[in-house]
C-alpha positions in Angstrom: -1.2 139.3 144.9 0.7 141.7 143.1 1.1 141.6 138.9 4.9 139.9 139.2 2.7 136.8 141.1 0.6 136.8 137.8 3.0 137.0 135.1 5.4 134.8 133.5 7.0 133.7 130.4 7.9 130.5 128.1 10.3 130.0 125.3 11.3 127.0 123.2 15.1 125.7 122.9 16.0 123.3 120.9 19.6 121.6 121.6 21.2 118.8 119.1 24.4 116.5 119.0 25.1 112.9 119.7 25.4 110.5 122.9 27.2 107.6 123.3 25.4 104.3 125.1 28.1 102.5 127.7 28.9 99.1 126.7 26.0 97.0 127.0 23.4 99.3 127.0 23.0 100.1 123.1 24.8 100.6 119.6 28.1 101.7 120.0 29.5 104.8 118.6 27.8 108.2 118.4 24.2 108.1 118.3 22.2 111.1 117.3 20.2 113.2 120.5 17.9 116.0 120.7 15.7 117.6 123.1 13.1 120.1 122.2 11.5 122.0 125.6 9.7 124.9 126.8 10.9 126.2 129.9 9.5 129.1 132.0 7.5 130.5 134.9 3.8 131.6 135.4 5.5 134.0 138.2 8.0 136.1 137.8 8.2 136.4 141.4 8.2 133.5 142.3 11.2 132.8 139.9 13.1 135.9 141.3 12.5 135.0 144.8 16.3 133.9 146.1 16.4 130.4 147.9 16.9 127.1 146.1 14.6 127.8 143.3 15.8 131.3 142.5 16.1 131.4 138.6 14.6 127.3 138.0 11.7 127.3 135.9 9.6 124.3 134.9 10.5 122.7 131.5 8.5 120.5 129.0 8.9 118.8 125.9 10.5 115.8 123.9 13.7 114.0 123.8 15.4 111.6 120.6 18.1 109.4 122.2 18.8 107.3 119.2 18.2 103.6 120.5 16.8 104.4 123.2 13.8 107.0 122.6 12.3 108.9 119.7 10.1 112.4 120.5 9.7 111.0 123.6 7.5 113.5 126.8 10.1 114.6 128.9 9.3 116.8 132.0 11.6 118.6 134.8 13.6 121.5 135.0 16.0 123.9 134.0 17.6 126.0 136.8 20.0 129.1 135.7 22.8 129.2 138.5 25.0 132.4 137.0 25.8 133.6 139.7 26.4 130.9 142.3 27.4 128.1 140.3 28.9 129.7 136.9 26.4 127.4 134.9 22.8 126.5 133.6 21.4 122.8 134.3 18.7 121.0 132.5 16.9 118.2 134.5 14.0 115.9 133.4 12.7 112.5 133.2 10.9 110.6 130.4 9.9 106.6 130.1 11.6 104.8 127.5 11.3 100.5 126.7 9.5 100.5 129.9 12.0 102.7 131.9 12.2 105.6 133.5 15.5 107.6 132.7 16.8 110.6 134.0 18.7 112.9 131.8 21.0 115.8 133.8 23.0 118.2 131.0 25.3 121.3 132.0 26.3 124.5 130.3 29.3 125.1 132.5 32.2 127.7 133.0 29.7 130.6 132.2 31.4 133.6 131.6 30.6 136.9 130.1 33.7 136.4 127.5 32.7 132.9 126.7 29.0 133.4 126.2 29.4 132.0 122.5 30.8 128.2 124.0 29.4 128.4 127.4 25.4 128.9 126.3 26.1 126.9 123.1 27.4 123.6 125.0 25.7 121.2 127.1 27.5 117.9 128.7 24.8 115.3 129.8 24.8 111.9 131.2 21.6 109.8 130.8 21.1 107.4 133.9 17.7 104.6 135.1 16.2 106.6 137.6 15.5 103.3 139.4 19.2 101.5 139.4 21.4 104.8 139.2 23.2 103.3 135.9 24.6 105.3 133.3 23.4 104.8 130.1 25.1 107.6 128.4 27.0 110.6 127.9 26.0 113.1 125.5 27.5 116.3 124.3 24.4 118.5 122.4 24.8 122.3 121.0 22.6 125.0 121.2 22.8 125.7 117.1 23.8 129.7 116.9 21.8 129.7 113.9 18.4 129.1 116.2 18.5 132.8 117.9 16.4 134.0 115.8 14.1 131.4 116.6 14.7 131.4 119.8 13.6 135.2 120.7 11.0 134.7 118.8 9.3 131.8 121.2 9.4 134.0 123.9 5.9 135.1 124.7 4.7 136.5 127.9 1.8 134.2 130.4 -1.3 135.3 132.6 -2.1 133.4 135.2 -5.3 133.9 136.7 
C-alpha cells in the first residue's frame, strides 16, 4: 500500500438558489434551496484510478428544499466528468415527510472559457426515489464570493 492509497482530501461547497415544486407537490413559485456538503476521497488513488469512478468522491452534508426539507442529512456523490462528459454531477439522497428523495444537479458545458458560468451553475431535478416522480427543478449558484472559503475547507486526510 503505497502513500496515494492513504491520502485523501475534503472540502465544503456550499451552493444556493431556488426550486420550483410541480403542481401538486408544494407551494408554487420559487422556493428557496441550499445544499451544504463535503465531498472528497480518503485515496487519492483510488479517485485517480480510470473506470467508472475515476474522479467521483463521496459527498455529505445538508439540504433546505423550502416545503419540503430544512438542514436535512443528505448523502451520495459528486463525480467530476471534465473530460468525458464536459460536466460535474452531484447525487444524493435524504428523507423528507417520511420520503426518500433523490436530488441529481449538473454543472454542464464545462469549458476552460466558461469556467465563471459553468462551475458557478447547477441545474437539478428533485425526484421520490421510490415512484420516479419529479418533485422539482431547481437552479442553485455556486456564490463567486465563497472562493475564499472554499480553498480554505480544503484540508488533506490520513487513513490508516
Amino acid at each position: 500500500m503505497g502513500l496515494l492509497d492513504k491520502i485523501g482530501f475534503c472540502i465544503d461547497e456550499e451552493m444556493v438558489g431556488t426550486h420550483r415544486f410541480e403542481p401538486g407537490f408544494g407551494p408554487s413559485g420559487g422556493q428557496s434551496f441550499m445544499f451544504k456538503v463535503s465531498w472528497g476521497t480518503s485515496s487519492f488513488r483510488q479517485w485517480l484510478r480510470f473506470g467508472d469512478n475515476f474522479l467521483t468522491s463521496g459527498l455529505i452534508g445538508t439540504i433546505t428544499a423550502r416545503g419540503l426539507c430544512a438542514d436535512t442529512p443528505c448523502a451520495g456523490t459528486l463525480a467530476l466528468r471534465y473530460f468525458s462528459e464536459r460536466r460535474l454531477r452531484y447525487e444524493f439522497t435524504f428523507l423528507a415527510k417520511e420520503r426518500v428523495y433523490r436530488f441529481v444537479g449538473e454543472k454542464v458545458n464545462i469549458r476552460p472559457w466558461n469556467l465563471p458560468v459553468s462551475h458557478t451553475t447547477c441545474f437539478g431535478r428533485i425526484t421520490d426515489v421510490a415512484t420516479g416522480q419529479l418533485i422539482s427543478t431547481a437552479l442553485v449558484f455556486f456564490r463567486l464570493r465563497d472562493i475564499p472559503r472554499f480553498l480554505r475547507s480544503f484540508r488533506l486526510t490520513l487513513s490508516k
